[in-house]
C-alpha positions in Angstrom: 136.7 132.3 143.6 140.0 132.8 143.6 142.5 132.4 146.7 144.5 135.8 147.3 147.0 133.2 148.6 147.8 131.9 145.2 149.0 135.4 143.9 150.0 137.7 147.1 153.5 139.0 146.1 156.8 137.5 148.1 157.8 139.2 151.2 160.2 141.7 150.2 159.3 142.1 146.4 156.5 145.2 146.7 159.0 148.4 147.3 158.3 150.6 150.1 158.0 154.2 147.6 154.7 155.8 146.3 153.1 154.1 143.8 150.0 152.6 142.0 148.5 149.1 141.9 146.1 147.2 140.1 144.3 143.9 140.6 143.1 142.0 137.6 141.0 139.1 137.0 142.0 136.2 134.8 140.8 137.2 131.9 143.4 140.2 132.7 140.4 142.7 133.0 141.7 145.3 135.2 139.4 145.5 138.0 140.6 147.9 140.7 143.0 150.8 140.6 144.6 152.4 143.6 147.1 154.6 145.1 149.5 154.6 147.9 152.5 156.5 150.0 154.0 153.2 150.4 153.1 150.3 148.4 154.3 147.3 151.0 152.3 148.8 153.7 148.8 149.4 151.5 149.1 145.9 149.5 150.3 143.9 152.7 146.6 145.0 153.7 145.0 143.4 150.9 146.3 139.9 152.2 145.0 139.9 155.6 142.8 137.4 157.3 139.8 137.6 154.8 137.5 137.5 157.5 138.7 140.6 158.7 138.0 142.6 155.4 135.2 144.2 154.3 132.9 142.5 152.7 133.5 144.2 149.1 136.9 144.1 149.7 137.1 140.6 150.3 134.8 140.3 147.1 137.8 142.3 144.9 140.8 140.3 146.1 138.9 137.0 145.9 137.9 138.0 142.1 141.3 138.9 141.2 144.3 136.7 140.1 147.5 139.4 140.2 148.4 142.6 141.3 150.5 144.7 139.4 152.0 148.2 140.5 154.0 151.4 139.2 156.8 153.1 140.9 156.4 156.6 140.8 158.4 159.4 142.6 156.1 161.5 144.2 152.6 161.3 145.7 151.4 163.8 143.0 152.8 161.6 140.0 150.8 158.4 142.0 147.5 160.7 141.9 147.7 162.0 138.3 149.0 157.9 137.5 145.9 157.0 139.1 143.1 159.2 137.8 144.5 158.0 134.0 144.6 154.6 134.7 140.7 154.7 136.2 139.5 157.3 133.4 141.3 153.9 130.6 140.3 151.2 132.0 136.9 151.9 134.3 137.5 149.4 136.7 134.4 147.6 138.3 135.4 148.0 142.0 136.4 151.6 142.2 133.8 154.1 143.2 131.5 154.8 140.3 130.3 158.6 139.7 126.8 158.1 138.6 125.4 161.9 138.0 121.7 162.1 138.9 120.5 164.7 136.1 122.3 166.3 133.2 123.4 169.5 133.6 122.7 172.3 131.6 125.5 175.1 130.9 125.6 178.4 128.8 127.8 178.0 126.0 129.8 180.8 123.9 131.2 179.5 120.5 133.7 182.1 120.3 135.3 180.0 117.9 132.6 181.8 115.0 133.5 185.3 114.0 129.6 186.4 115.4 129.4 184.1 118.8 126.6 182.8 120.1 124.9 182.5 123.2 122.7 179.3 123.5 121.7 176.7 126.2 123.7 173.5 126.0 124.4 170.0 126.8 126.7 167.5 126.1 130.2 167.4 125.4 133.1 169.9 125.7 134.3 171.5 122.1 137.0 173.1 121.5 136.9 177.2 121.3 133.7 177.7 123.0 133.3 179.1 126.1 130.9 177.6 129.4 129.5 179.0 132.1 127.7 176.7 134.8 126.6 174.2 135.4 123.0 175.2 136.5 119.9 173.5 138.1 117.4 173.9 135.9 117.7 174.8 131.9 114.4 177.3 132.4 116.7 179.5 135.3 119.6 179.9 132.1 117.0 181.3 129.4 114.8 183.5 132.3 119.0 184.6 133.2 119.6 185.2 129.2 116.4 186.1 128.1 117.1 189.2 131.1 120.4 190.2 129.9 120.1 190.2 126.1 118.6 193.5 127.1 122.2 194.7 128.5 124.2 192.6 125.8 122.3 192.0 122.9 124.2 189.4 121.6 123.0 186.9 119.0 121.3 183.6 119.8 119.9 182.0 116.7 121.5 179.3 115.2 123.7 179.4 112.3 121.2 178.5 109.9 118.2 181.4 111.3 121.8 183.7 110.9 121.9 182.9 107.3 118.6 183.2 106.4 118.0 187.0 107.9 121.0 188.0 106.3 120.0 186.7 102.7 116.4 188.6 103.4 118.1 191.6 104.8 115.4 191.5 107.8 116.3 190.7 111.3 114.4 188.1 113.5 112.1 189.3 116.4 114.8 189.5 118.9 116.4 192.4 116.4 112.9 194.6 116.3 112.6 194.5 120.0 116.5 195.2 121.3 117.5 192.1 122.2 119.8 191.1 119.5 122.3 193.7 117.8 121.3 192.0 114.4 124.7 191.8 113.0 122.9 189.1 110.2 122.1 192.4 108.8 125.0 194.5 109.1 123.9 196.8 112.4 126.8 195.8 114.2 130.1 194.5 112.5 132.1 191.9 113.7 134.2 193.5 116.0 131.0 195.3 117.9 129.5 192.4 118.5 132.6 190.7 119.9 133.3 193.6 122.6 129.1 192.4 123.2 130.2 189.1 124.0 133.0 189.7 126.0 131.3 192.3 128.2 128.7 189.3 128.4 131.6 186.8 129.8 133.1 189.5 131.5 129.4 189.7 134.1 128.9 185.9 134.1 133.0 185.9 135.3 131.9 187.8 138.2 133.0 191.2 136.9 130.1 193.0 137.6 130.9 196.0 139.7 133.1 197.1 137.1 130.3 196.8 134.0 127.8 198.8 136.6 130.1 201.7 137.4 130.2 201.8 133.7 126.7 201.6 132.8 125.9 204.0 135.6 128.5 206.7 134.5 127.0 206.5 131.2 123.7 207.0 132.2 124.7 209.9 134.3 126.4 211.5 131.7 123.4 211.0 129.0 121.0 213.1 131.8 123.8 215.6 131.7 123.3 216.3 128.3 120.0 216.0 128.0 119.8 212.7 126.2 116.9 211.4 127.8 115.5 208.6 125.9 119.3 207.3 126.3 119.6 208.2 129.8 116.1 205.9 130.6 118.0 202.8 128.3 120.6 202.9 130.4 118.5 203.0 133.7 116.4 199.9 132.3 119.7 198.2 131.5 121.2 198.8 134.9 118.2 197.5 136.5 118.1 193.9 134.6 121.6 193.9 135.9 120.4 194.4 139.4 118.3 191.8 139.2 120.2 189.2 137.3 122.3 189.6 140.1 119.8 189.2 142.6 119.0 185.7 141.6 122.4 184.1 142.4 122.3 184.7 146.2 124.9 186.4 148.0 126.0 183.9 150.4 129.5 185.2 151.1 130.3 189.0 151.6 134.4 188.3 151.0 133.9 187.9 147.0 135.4 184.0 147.7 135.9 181.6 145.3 135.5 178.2 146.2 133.8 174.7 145.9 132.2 173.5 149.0 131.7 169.5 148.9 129.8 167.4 150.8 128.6 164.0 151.5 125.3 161.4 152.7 126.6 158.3 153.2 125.4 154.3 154.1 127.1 151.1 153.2 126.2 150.7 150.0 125.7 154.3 148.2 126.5 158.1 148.7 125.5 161.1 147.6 127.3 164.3 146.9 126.5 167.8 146.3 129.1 170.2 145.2 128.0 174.4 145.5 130.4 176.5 143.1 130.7 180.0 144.7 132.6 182.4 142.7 132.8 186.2 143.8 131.1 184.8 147.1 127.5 184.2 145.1 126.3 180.5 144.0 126.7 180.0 140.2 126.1 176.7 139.9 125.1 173.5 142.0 125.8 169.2 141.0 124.9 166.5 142.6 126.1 162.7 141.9 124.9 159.4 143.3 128.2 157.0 143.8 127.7 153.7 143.8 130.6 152.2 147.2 132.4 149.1 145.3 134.6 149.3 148.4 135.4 149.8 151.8 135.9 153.6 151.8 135.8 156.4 154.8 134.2 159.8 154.4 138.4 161.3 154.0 138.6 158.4 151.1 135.6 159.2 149.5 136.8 163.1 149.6 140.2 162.1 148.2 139.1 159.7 145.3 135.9 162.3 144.3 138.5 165.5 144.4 140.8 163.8 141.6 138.4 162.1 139.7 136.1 165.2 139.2 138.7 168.2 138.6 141.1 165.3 136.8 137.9 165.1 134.6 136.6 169.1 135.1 140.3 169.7 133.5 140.3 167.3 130.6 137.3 169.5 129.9 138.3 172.6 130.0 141.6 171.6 127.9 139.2 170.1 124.9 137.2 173.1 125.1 140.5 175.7 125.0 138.3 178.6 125.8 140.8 179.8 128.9 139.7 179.9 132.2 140.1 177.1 135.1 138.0 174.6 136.7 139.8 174.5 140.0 139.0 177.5 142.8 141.3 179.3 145.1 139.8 177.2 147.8 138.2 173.9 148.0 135.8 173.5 151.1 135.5 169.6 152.5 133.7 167.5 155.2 137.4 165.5 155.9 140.2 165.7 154.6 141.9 162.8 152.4 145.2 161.5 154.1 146.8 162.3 150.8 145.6 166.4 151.1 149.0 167.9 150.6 149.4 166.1 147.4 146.4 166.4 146.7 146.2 170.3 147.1 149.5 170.7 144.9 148.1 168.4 142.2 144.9 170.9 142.4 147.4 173.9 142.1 149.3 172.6 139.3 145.9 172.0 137.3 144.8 175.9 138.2 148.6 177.2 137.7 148.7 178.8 141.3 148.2 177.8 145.1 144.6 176.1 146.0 143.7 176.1 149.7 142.3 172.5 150.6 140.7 172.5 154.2 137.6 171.7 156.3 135.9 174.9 157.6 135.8 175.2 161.2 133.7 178.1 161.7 131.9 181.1 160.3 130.2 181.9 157.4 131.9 179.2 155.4 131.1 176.5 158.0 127.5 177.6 158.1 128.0 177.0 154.3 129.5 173.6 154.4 126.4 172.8 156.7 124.1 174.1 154.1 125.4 171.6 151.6 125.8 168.7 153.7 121.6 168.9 154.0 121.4 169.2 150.7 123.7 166.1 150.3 121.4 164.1 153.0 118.1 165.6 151.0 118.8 164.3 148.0 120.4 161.1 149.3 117.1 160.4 150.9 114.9 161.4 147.9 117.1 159.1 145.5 115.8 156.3 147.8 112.3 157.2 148.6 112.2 157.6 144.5 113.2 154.0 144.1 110.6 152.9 147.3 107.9 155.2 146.3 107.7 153.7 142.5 105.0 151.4 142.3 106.8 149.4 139.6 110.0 149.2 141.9 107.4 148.3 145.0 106.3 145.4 143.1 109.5 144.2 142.1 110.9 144.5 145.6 108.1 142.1 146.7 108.9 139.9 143.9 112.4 139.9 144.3 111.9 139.3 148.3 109.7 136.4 147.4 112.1 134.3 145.2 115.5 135.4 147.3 113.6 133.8 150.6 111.7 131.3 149.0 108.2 132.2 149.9 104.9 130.9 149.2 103.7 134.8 148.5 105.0 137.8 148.0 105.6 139.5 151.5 102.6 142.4 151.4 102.5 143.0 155.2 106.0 143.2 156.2 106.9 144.6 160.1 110.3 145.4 161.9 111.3 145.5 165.3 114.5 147.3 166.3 115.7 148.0 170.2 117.3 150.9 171.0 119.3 152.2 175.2 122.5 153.3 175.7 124.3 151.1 177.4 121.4 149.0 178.9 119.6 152.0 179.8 116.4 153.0 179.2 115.7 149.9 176.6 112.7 150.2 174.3 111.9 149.1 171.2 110.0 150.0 168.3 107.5 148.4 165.4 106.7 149.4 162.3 104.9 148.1 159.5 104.8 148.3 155.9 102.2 147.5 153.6 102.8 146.7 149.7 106.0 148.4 150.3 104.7 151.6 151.9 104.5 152.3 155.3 102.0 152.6 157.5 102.5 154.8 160.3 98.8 154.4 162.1 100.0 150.6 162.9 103.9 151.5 164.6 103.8 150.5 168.0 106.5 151.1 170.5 107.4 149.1 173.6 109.2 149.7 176.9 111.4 146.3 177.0 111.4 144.9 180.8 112.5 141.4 181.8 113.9 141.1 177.9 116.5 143.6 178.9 118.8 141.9 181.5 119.4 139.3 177.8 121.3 142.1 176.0 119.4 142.6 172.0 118.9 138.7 171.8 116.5 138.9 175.5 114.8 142.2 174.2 113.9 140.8 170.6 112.7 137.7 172.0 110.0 139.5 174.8 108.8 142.6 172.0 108.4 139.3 169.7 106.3 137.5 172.2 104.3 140.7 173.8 103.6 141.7 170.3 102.2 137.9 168.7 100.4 137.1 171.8 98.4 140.2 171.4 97.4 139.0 168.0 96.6 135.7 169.2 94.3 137.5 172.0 93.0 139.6 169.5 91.9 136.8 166.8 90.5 135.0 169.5 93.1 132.2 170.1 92.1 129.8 173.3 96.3 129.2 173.1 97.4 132.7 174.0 96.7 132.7 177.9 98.0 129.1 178.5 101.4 129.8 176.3 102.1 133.3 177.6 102.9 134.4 180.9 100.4 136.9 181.8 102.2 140.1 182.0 104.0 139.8 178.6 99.9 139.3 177.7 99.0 142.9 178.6 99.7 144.1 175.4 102.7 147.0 174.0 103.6 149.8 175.4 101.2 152.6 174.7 98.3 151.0 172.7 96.1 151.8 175.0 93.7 149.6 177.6 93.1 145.9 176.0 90.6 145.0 173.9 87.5 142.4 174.5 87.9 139.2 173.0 86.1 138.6 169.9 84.5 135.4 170.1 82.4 135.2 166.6 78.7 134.3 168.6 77.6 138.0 167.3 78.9 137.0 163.4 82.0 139.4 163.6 84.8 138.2 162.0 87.7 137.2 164.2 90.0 140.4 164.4 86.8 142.7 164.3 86.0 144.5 167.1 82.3 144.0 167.4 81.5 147.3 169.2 83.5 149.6 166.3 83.4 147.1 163.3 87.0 148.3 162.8 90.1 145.7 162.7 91.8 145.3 166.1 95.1 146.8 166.4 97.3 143.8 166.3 94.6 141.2 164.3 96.6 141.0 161.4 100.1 139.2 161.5 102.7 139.8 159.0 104.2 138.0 156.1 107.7 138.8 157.0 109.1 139.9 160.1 112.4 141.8 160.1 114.3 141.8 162.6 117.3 144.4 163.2 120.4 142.0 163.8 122.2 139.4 162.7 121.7 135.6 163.4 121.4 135.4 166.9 118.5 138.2 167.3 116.5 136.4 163.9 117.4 132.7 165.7 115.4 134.5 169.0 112.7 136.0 167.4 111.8 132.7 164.8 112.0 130.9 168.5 109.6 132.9 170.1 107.3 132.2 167.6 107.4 128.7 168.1 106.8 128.4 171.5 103.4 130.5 170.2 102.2 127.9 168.0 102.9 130.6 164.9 104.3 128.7 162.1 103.0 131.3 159.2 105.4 134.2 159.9 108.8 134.4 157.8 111.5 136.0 159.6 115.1 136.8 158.6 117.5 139.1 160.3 118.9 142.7 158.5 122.8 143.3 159.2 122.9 146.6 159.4 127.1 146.7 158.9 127.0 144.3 156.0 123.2 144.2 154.5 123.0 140.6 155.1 120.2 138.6 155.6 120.2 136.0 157.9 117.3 133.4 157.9 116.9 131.6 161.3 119.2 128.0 161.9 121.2 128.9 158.2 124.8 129.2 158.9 125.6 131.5 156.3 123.5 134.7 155.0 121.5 135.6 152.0 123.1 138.2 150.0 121.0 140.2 147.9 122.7 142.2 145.4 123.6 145.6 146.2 121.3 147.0 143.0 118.1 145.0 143.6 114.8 146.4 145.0 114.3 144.3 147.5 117.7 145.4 149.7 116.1 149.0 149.1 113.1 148.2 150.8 114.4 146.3 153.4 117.0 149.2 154.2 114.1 151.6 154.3 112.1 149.3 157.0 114.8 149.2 159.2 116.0 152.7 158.8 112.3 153.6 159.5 112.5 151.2 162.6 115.7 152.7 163.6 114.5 156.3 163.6 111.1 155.3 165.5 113.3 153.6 168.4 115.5 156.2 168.5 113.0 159.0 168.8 111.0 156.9 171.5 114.4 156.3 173.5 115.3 160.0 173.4 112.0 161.1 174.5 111.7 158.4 177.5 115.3 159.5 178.7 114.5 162.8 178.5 111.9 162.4 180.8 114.0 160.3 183.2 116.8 163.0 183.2 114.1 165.8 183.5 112.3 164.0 186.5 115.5 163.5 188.1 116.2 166.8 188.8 112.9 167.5 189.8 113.0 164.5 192.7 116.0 166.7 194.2 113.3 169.1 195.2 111.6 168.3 198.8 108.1 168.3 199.2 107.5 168.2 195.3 104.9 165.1 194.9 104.5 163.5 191.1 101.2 165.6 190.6 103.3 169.3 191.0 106.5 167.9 189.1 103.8 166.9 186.3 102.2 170.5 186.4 106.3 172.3 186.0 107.1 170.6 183.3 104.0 170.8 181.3 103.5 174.9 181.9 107.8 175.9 181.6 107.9 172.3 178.6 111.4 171.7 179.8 114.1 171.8 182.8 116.1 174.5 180.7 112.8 177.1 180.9 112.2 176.2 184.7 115.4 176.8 185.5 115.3 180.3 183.7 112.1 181.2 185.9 111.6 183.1 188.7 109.8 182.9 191.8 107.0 184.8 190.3 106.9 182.8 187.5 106.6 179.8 189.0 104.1 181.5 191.6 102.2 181.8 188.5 101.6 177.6 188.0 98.3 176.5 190.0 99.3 174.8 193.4 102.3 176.7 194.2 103.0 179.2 196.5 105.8 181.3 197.7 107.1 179.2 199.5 107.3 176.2 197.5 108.7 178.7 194.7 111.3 179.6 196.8 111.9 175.7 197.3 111.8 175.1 194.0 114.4 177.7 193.1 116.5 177.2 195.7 116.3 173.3 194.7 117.5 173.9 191.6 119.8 176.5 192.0 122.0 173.8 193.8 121.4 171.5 191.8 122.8 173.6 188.8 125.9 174.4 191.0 127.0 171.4 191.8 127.4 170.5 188.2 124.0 169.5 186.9 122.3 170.5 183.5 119.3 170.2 181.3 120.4 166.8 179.4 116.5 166.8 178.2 116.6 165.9 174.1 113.3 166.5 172.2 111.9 163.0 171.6 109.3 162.6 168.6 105.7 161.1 170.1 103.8 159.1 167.1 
């Protein structure tokens, strides 16, 4: 590991102009690239206090062994400087641009003197022509296989072309219209070239144009009393229509734009990019992008903006086939602090101005909104793909096992995360995960009492006990009543009145309840316990399960910032790489801890707040406040009510209405809303 110490540059060396760096190890491998408006200001914060850096940034500068940097004149020349140096020399810390399928597009070799239209992947050659990308490869061929009938173009291959002509007889696609067969001399050259650029001319967008035109023929054919023409040219309007009415309209202004969004944790993102062109979707991409470094949402816009139309533009330059890959607009979550440069670099790639901006309202904000749920959606199926494999489960399990040094693999793992605001309202929540799946019939959730006057480290420590000396009850343990104090014996929040002992005279097997034969709720005790938190919240929970005799329990603390894991009385953390199973499950069991707490603290403040507005109203005992709430479901409603209405709720009169809404009218007046959030009840 090397000391950034030993290479940082001498005070007044690095100039203070635009320009790009790059750190290198010692084998000279180049191993991060990066740009900046001033040089001495961005490098000077590579050499900070390394304890002060992010993790993966302390990584890169402690892997490194130089820095070398450019001078350029603008901020433009730094960005194009940049994107060549990344696309020559890949290095291992920037951000990575994994794409998560391969994209299909519809290619046009209009480099041949017959074009063809075909389905295509792979890379860009020069002369032909692509629309896209799309989804799904089936959604191009039902698209081509609907306009062949307007633009009967050919689609064979160049070896099915030579053969029909030598035989003189077209294929299939010739007999039934959907090919105008020039292998046989129907069409000449030149025909079936105006085909194919009517053809690129509707996939451009152009299509009001080619339907005023199809429709004026059509017209004109009934006029003269060519019929059978007359009902082509109906048919072919109609696949028109309806090729059209697959890409959905989603804005009425004809715009042209990319709309980009991200889903976002410490370690990975996802982003979905929605290509609109004459205001309808034509094509949709989505990447997984691996974080190598620390990196905000504008950085992440900034570095995926030059990277991708850098790379969209080499493209289209190999391929020759005209056309740009930049929009008049490009639609993003945050902009880059670099946007003006970047936003001139965009225009000089598309040859005129390109609007880079964050939509604030409207249709195209509704947009953006659309694709940041589809960024989140596939985020969170890209890891409930790697959780859900059972191959990846076991190897998770494995992996935990050796990186903790278990005696087993950790099949019965459970979490425990506290949520409040503030100190407010603390509760906690545990969940549980068997052979990497969860197992939502065994969360339990607990209002935190004495344990909350200690902060996190006081509630961990009292959901640890409640929870273990319920087990201990449970299996029967003569330990549990002398070792607990007897309210933190009365079991978790929720679960219901507590059990009967089970004492094994009847043959039951300790953790059966003898009455149902079915396992008591907390009989079984888990392999691992997580814990959200660093070391001092894993330190309190491996304590309280000493003071309970339990010595069979693993715990280690999750990080959430950082993803480390922190073992109980270890000074320093276990890192696990960022790529391995194991940190994949353990991010899903405390996500999934996280969002049960959450929900429970949400729906237990909401009833505070909503009971709190009630108590201003005099005479109203708990049994009547009970009754409003569950006939209007929420402050907001009541407040909307009437006299009548509330007339209408057994056990109130006029009178009391008139209270009630009186009550609440002030209330409401003097400042006071409905601050009542849906909560989730598991």
């Amino acid at each position: 590991m090397a000391d950034p110490s030993t290479y940082r540059p001498a005070p007044g060396t690095v100039p203070d102009a635009p320009g790009v760096y790059r750190f290198h190890d010692a084998e000279g491998r180049i191993i991060y690239v990066g740009k900046a408006k001033s040089l001495r200001s961005r490098l000077a914060n590579y050499f900070a206090d390394l304890s002060g850096l992010h993790p993966r940034t302390r990584q890169m500068v402690t892997t490194a062994t130089g820095v070398r940097w450019t001078v350029v004149g603008t901020e433009v020349e730094a960005l194009q400087l940049e994107y060549s140096w990344i696309k020559e020399y890949d290095p291992r810390f920037n951000v990575r641009y994994r794409d998560d399928k391969s994209y299909p597009v519809l290619a046009v070799t209009l480099h041949e003197e017959y074009p063809r239209l075909h389905v295509y992947r792979g890379p860009r050659r020069k002369g032909v022509r692509y629309f896209g990308p799309y989804a799904h490869a089936w959604a191009i061929r039902e698209t081509l296989d609907m306009l062949l009938r307007v633009f009967p173009a050919r689609t064979c291959s160049s070896g099915v072309f030579k053969r029909h002509g030598q035989i003189g007889r077209p294929c299939l696609l010739g007999y039934i219209g959907k090919c105008a067969a020039p292998c046989v001399g129907r069409v000449d050259a030149d025909e079936h070239r105006a085909i194919v650029d009517d053809f690129c001319d509707f996939l451009s967008g152009r299509t009001d144009t080619l339907t005023r035109k199809l429709d004026r023929e059509m017209k004109q054919a009934s006029a003269e009393l060519e019929f059978e023409r007359a009902a082509r040219l109906r048919d072919d309007l109609e696949a028109l229509r309806r090729a059209m009415e697959k890409q959905a309209v989603v804005l009425g202004d004809g715009t042209d734009a990319d709309v980009i969004a991200f889903a976002q944790d410490e370690l990975a993102a996802a982003v979905q990019v929605f290509h609109i062109r004459g205001g309808r979707v034509r094509g949709q991409r989505g990447w997984v992008i691996d974080l190598e470094a620390e990196a905000g949402l504008g950085e992440l816009t900034g570095r995926f903006l030059s990277q991708f139309y850098g790379e969209q533009a080499a493209l289209a330059d190999q391929a020759d086939a005209g056309g740009t890959p930049v929009p008049r607009e490009v639609l993003v979550p945050e902009l880059p602090e670099d946007a003006p440069a970047l936003a001139q670099w965009l225009g000089e790639l598309r040859g005129s101005r390109v609007d880079l901006r964050v939509p604030q309202r409207g249709d195209k904000r509704a947009l953006m909104d659309t694709v940041e749920r589809n960024a989140k959606e596939a985020f969170t199926q890209y890891k409930l793909r790697r959780a859900g494999d059972l191959t990846a489960r076991s190897a998770a399990l494995q992996e935990l096992q050796e990186a903790l040094d278990l005696d087993t693999a950790p099949l019965r793992i459970e979490c425990v995360d506290v949520s409040h605001v503030q100190g407010s309202d603390v509760v906690a929540s545990l969940v549980v995960f068997e052979d990497g799946v969860a197992r939502k019939s065994e969360y339990r959730r607990f209002s935190v009492r004495e344990g909350a006057e200690g902060g996190d480290v006081g509630s961990i420590d009292e959901v640890v006990r409640r929870r273990f000396a319920r087990y201990l009850k449970e299996v029967g343990s003569d330990e549990s009543e002398s070792e607990v104090d007897a309210p933190n014996v009365a079991a978790s929040h929720g679960t219901g009145a507590d059990q009967a002992e089970t004492t094994g005279d009847g043959g039951t097997a300790p953790g059966i309840d003898p009455e149902t034969g079915r396992p008591r709720k907390f009989a079984y005790p888990p392999n691992l316990l997580v814990i959200d938190g660093g070391a001092p919240q894993a330190n309190a929970a491996a304590d309280a399960l000493t003071e309970l005799g339990i010595t069979d329990v693993a715990v280690i603390g999750l990080a959430k910032r950082l993803e480390e894991v922190w073992l109980p009385a270890e000074p320093d953390p276990v890192i696990l790489p960022r790529t391995s199973e194991a940190l994949y499950l353990l991010q899903r069991v405390r996500d999934e801890a996280h969002r049960f707490a959450i929900n429970y603290h949400r729906q237990k403040r909401s009833k505070r707040l909503s009971r709190s507005v009630l108590d201003s109203v005099p005479g109203l005992g708990e049994a009547r406040k009970t009754a409003l709430l569950k006939h209007f479901g929420s402050v907001r409603k009541l407040k909307q009510a009437g006299i009548e209405d509330i007339m209408a709720v057994p056990g109130f009169g006029r009178r009391t209405a008139e209270t009630v809404c009186a009550a609440l009218a002030t209330e409401a007046g003097a400042g006071g809303g409905d601050t009542s959030t849906e909560g989730e009840n598991q």
